[in-house]
TORVEXVEX-852607 format. One record per residue (C-alpha): x, y, z. Coordinates in pm, 1 decimal. Example, Ala and Ser with C-alpha at 12.3 -4.5 7.8 and 13.67 -1.06 7.14 Angstrom:
2
+----------+----------+----------+
|        X |        Y |        Z |
+----------+----------+----------+
|   1230.0 |   -450.0 |    780.0 |
|   1367.0 |   -106.0 |    714.0 |
+----------+----------+----------+
REM end
This chain:
353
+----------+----------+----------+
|        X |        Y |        Z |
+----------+----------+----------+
|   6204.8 |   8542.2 |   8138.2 |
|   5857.0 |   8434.5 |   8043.6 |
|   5670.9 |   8329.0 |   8393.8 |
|   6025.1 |   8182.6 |   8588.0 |
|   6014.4 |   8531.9 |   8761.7 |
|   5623.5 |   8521.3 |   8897.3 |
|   5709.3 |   8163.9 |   8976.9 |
|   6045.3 |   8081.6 |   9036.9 |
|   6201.5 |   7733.0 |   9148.8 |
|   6476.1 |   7793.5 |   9433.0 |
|   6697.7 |   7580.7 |   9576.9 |
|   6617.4 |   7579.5 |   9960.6 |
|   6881.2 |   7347.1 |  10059.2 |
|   7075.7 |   7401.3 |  10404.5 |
|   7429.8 |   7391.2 |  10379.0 |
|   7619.5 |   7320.0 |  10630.2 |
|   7721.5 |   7532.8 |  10928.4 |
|   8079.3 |   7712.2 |  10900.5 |
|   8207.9 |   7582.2 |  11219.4 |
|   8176.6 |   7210.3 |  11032.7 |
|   8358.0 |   7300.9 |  10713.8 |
|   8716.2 |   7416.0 |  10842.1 |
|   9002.8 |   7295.8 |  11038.8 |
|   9094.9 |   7659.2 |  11200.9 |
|   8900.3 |   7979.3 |  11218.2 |
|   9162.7 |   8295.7 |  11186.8 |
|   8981.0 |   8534.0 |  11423.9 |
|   8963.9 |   8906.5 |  11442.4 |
|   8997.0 |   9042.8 |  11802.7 |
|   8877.0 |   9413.2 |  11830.8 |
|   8491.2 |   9455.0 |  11720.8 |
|   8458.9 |   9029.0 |  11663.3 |
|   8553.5 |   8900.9 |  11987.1 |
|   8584.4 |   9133.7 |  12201.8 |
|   8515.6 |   9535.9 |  12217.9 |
|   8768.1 |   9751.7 |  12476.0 |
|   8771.5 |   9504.8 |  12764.3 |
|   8473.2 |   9393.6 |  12724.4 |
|   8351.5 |   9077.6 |  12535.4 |
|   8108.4 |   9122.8 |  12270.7 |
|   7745.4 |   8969.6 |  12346.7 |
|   7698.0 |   8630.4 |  12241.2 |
|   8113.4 |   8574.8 |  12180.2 |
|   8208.5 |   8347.7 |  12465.2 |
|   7939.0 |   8088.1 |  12385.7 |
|   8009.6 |   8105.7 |  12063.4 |
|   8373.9 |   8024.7 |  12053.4 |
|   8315.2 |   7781.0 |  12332.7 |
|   8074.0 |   7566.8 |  12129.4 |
|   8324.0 |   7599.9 |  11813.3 |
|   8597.2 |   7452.7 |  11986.8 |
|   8344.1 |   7151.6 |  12125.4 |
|   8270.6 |   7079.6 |  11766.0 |
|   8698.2 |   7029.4 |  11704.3 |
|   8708.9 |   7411.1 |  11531.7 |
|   9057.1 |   7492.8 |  11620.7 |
|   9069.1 |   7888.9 |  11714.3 |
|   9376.1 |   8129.0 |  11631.4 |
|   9324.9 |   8524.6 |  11694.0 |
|   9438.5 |   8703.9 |  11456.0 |
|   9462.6 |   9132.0 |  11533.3 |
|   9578.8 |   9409.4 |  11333.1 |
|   9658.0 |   9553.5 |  11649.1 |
|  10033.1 |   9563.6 |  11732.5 |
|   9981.9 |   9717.4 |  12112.3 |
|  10002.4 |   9431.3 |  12315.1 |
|  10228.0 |   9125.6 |  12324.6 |
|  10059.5 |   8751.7 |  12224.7 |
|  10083.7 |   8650.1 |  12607.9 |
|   9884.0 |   9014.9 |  12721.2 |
|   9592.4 |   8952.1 |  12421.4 |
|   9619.0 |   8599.3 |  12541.2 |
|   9586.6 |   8665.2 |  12938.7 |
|   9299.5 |   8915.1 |  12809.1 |
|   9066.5 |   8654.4 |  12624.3 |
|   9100.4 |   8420.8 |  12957.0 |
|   8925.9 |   8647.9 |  13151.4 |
|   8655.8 |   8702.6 |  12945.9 |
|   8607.4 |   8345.3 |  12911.0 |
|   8786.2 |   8246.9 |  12588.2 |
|   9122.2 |   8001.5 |  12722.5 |
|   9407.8 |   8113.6 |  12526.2 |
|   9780.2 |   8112.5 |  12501.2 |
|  10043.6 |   8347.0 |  12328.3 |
|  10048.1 |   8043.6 |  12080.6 |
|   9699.9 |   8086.4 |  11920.4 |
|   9756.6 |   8474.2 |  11887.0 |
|   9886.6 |   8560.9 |  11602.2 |
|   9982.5 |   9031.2 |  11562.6 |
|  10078.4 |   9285.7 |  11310.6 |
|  10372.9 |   9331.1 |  11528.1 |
|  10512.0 |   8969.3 |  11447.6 |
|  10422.3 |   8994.0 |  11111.4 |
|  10584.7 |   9349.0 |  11078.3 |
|  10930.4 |   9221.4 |  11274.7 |
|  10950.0 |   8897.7 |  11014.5 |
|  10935.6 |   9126.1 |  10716.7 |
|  11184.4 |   9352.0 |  10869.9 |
|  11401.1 |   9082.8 |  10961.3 |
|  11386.9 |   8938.6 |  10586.2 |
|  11541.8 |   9272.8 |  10467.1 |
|  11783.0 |   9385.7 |  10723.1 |
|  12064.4 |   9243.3 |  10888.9 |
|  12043.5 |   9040.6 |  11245.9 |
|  12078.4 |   9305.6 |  11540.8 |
|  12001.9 |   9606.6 |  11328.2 |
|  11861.9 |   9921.8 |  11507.4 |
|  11495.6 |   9944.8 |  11432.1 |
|  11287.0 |  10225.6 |  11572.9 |
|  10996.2 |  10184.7 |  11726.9 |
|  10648.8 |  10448.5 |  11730.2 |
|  10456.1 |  10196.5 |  11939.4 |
|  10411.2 |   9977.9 |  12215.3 |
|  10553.7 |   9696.8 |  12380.7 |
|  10394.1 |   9489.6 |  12182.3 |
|  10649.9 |   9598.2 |  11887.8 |
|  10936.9 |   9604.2 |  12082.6 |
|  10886.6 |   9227.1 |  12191.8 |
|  10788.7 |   9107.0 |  11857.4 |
|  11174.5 |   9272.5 |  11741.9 |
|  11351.4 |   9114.8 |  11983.4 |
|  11217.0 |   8760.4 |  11903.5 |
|  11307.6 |   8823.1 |  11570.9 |
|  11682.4 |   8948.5 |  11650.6 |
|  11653.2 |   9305.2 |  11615.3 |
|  11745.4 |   9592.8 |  11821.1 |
|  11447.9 |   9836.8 |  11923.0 |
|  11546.5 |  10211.9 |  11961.0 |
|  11348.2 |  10521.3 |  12014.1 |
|  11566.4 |  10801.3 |  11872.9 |
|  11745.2 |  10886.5 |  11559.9 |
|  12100.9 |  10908.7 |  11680.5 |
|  12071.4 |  10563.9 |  11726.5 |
|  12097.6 |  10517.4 |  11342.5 |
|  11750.5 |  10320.3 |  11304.9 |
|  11749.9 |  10117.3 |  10947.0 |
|  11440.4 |  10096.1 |  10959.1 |
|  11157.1 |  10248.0 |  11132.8 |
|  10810.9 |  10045.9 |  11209.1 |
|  10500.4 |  10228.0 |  11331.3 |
|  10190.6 |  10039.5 |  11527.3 |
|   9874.1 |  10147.2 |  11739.9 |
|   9974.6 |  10296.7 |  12063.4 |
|   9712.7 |  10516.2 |  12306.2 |
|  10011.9 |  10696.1 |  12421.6 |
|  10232.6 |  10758.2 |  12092.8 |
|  10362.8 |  11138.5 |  12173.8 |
|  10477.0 |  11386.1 |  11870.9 |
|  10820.8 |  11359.2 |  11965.5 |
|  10843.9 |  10972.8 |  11888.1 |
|  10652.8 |  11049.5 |  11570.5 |
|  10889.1 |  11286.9 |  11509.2 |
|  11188.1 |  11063.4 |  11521.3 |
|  11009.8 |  10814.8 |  11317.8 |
|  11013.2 |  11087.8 |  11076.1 |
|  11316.6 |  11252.8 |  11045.0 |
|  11442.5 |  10835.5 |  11004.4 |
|  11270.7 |  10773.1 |  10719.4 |
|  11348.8 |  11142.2 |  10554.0 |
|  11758.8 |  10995.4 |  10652.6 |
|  11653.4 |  10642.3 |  10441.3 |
|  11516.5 |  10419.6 |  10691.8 |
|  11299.5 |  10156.2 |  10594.3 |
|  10917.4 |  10257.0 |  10651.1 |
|  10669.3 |   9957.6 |  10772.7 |
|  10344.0 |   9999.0 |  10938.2 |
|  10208.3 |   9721.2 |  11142.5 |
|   9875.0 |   9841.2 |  10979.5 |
|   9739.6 |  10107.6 |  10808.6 |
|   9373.4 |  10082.0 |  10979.4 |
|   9162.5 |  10401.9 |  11030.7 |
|   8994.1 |  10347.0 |  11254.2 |
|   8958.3 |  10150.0 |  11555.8 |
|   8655.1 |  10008.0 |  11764.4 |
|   8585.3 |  10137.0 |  12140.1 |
|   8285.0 |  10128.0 |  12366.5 |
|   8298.9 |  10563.6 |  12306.1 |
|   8266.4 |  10484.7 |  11895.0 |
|   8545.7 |  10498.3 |  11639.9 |
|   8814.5 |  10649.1 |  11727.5 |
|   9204.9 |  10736.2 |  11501.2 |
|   9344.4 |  10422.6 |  11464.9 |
|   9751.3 |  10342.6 |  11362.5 |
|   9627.8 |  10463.5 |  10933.5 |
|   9581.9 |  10770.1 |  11116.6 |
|   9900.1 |  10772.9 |  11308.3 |
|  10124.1 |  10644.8 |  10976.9 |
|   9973.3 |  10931.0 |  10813.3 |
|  10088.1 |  11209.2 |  10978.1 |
|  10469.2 |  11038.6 |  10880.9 |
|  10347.0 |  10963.1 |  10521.1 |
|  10264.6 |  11372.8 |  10513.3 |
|  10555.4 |  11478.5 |  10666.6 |
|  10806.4 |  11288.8 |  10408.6 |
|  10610.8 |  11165.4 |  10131.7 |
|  10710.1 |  10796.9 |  10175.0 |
|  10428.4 |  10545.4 |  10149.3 |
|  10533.7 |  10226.1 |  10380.9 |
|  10542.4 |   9891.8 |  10372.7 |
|  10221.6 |   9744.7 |  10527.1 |
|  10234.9 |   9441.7 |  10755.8 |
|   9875.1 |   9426.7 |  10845.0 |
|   9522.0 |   9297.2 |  10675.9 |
|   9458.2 |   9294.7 |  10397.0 |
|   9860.3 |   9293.2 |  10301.7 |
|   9934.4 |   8913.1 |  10259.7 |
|  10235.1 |   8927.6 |  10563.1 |
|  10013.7 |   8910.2 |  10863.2 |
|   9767.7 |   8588.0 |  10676.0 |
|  10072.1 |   8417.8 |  10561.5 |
|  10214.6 |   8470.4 |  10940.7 |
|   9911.3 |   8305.5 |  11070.9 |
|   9903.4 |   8016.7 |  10833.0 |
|  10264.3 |   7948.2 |  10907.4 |
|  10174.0 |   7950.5 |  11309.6 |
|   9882.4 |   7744.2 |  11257.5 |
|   9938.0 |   7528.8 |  11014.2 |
|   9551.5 |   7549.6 |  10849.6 |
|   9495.5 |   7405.0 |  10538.5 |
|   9139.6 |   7538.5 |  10523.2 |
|   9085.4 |   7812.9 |  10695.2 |
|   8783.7 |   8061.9 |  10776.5 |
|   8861.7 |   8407.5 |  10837.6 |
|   8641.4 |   8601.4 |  11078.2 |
|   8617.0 |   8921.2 |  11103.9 |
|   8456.9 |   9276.0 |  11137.5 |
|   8618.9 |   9514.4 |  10863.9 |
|   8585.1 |   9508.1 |  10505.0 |
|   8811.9 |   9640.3 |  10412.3 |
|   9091.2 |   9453.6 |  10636.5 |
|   8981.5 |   9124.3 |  10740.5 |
|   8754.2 |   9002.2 |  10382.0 |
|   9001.3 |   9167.7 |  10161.1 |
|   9273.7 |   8969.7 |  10356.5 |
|   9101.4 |   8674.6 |  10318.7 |
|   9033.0 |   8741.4 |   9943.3 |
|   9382.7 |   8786.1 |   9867.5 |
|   9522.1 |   8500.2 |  10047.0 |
|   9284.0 |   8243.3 |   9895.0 |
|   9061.5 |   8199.9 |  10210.5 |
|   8684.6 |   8171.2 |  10269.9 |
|   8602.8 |   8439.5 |  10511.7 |
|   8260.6 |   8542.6 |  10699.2 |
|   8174.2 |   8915.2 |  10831.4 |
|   8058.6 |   8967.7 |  11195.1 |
|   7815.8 |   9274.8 |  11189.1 |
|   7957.1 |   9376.5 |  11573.5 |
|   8218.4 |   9598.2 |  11468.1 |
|   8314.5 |   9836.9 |  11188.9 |
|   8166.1 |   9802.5 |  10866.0 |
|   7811.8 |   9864.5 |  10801.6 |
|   7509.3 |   9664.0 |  10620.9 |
|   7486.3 |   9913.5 |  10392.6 |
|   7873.8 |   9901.0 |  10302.6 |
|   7879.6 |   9533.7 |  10273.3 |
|   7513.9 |   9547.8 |  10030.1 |
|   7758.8 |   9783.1 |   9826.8 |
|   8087.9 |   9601.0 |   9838.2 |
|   8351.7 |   9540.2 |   9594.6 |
|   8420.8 |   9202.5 |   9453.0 |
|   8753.0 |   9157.8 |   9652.3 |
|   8556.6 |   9263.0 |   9989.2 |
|   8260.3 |   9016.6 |   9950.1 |
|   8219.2 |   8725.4 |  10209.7 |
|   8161.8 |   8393.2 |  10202.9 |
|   7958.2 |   8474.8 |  10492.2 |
|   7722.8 |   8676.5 |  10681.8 |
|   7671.9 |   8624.2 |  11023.3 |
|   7506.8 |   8939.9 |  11266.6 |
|   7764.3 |   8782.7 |  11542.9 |
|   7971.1 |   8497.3 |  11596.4 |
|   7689.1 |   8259.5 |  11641.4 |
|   7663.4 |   8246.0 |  11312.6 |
|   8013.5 |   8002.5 |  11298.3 |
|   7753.9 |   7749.7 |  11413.7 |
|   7453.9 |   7782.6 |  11211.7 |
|   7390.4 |   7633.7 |  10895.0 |
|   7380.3 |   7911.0 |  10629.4 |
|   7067.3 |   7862.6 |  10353.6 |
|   7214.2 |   7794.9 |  10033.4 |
|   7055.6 |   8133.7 |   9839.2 |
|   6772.9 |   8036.9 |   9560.4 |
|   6826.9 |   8231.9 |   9249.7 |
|   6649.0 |   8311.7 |   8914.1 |
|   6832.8 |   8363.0 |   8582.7 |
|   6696.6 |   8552.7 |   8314.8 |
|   6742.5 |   8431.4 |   7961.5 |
|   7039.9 |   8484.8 |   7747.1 |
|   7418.8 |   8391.9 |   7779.8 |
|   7547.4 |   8457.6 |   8025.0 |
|   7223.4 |   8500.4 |   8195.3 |
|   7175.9 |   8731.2 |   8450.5 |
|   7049.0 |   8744.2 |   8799.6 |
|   6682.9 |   8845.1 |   8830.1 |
|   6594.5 |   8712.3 |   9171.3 |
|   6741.4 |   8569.5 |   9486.8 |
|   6535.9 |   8413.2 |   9795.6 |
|   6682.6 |   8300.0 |  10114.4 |
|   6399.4 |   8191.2 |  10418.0 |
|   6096.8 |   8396.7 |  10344.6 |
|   6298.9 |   8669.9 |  10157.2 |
|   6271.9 |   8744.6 |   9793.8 |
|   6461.1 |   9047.8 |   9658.7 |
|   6488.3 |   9121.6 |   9272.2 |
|   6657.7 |   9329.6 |   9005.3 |
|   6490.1 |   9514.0 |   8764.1 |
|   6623.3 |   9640.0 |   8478.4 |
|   6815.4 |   9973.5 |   8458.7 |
|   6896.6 |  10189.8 |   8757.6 |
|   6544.0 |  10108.8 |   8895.5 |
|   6582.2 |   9998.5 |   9320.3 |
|   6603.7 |   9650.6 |   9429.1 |
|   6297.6 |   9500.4 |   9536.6 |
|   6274.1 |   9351.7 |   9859.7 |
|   5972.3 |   9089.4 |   9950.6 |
|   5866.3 |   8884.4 |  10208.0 |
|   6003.9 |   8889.8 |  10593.0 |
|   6108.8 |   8635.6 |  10879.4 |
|   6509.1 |   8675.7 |  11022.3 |
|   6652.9 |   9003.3 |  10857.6 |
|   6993.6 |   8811.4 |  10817.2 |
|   6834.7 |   8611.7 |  10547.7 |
|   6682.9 |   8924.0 |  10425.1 |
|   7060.7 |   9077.2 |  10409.5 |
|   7216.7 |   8750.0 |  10229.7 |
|   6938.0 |   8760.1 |   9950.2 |
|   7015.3 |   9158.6 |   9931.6 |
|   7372.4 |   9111.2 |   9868.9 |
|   7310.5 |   8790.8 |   9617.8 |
|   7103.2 |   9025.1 |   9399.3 |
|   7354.3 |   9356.0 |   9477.7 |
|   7678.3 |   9172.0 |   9428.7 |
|   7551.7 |   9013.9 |   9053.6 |
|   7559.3 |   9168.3 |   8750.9 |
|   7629.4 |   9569.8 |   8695.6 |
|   7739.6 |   9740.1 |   9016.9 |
|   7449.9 |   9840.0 |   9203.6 |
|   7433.6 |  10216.6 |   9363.4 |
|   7319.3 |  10329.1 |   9726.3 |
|   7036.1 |  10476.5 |   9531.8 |
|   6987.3 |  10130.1 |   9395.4 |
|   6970.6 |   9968.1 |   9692.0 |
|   6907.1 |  10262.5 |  10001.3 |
|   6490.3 |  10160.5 |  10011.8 |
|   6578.9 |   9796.8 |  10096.0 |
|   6825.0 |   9849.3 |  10323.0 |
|   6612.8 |  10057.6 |  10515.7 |
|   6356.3 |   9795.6 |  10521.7 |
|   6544.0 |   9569.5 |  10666.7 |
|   6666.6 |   9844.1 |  10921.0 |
|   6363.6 |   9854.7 |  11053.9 |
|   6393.7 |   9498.8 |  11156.4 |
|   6723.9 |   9450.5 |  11314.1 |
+----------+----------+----------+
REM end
């Protein structure tokens, strides 16, 4: 690279912030906007000065509990007007794709809440909760009080040839205690007992983005959200530009190491970040076709790559979210980088936030 490394000319232009680029911002609920009851810091302003700048807002939750109207009655009284029309669940997006395979009033049985139940009805199906009820199919979402007998009937349904859906397959869910089993965990314990994989309404499956794009009607949307693994990988499969919130699930040091299909357009520590304009990241190219990424610089941050398995070096200082976006611009080019690669940045910048 001859002396571009020692003395490298980045582009420092400021894009633009988020909250100026997109007609509707698909928003995650649990770990983005809110946390249990409880709003997370910083959200209600946030939102409030997204929807002053015309950013229309639709909430968008893997979590099939709770009806549209309940999630909507919920954001009001944190601060964050809403109604069942700009909330958007797994358990609609679950009931349409039943409702595209099975007949109109078919027996459906439901391991959930009321959310589920509701979401059925609206799309002309009949809920039930046991097996001599001859279920056709059989949909499973989050519920704090799901008991082993409804489990159960869920199934010895599917064993009998019911359709198997899952309003989503997360892990894990956010809670002021920590992580705790989320509905993955609970469509498990079904997948175990019969050895049938369901169908998966829920991020990052395409049912739940294309149910919110229908409700919406974005044609350039941002999705926001917390996970990974759900919300970016949604967004990457449906075509969207997405941005990660670091108030919920997934970690720096997950997102430094992510896969192609779960990297953000975005990185934002919270949703303030819809309404900050976003550095454009300076890089460095070695020489060579195609020629690789040596160095990245965003604010007073400069991380680069040397050759081999050798860590990423990490220079400079000022806001450690700039520090993170020139971390992943070095991690996410070339070869894939390991923790060992990348571990003595990270906890650099650990130190700082």
């Amino acid at each position: 690279m001859g002396n571009h490394e020692d003395t490298p000319a980045y582009d420092l232009t400021v894009a633009k912030a988020p909250v100026t680029e997109y007609d509707v911002a698909l928003l995650d609920l649990d770990g983005v906007v809110y946390t249990g009851q409880g709003a997370v810091p910083g959200a209600v302003h946030a939102l409030a000065e997204a929807r002053a700048t015309g950013l229309r807002l639709a909430f968008v939750t893997n979590n099939a509990s709770r009806s549209p109207s309940a999630v909507a009655a919920h954001l009001s009284s944190l601060g964050v007007p809403a109604t069942s029309a700009d909330v958007v669940t797994s358990a609609q997006a679950a009931a349409s794709l039943i409702a595209a395979r099975v007949p109109a009033g078919s027996p459906v049985l439901v391991a959930g809440a009321i959310g589920l139940r509701l979401a059925l009805r609206a799309r002309g199906l009949r809920p039930v909760s046991v097996v001599k009820d001859n279920p056709v199919a059989v949909v499973v979402g989050y519920s704090p009080d799901m008991s082993y007998g409804l489990l159960a009937e869920a199934g010895l349904a599917v064993r009998a040839g019911a359709l198997f859906v899952a309003a989503n397959v997360d892990k894990t869910l956010p809670t002021p205690r920590g992580l705790q089993p989320g509905n993955g965990s609970l469509v498990q314990v079904i997948v175990t007992a019969t050895g049938v994989q369901p169908l998966v309404a829920g991020k990052p499956e395409p049912p739940l983005h294309h149910e919110a794009m229908r409700r919406t009607g974005a044609t350039r949307p941002l999705v926001v959200g917390d996970r990974l693994d759900t919300d970016i990988e949604g967004a990457t499969r449906g075509d969207a530009d997405s941005m990660l919130v670091l108030t919920g699930v997934s970690t720096v040091r997950e997102l430094v190491l992510a896969p192609p299909s779960q990297r953000p357009s975005y990185v934002a520590a919270d949703l303030g970040g819809l309404l900050v304009p976003q550095p454009v990241i300076g890089i460095v190219r070695g020489d060579g076709a195609p020629a690789r990424l040596r160095a990245a610089r965003c604010g007073g941050w400069t991380a680069r790559r040397p050759d081999g398995g050798a860590p990423i070096g990490l220079e400079g200082g000022g806001a450690w979210i700039d520090g993170l976006r020139t971390l992943c611009a070095v991690s996410w080019s070339g070869d894939e980088v390991t923790a060992e690669m990348a571990d003595p940045a990270l906890d650099r910048l650990n130190d700082l936030s």
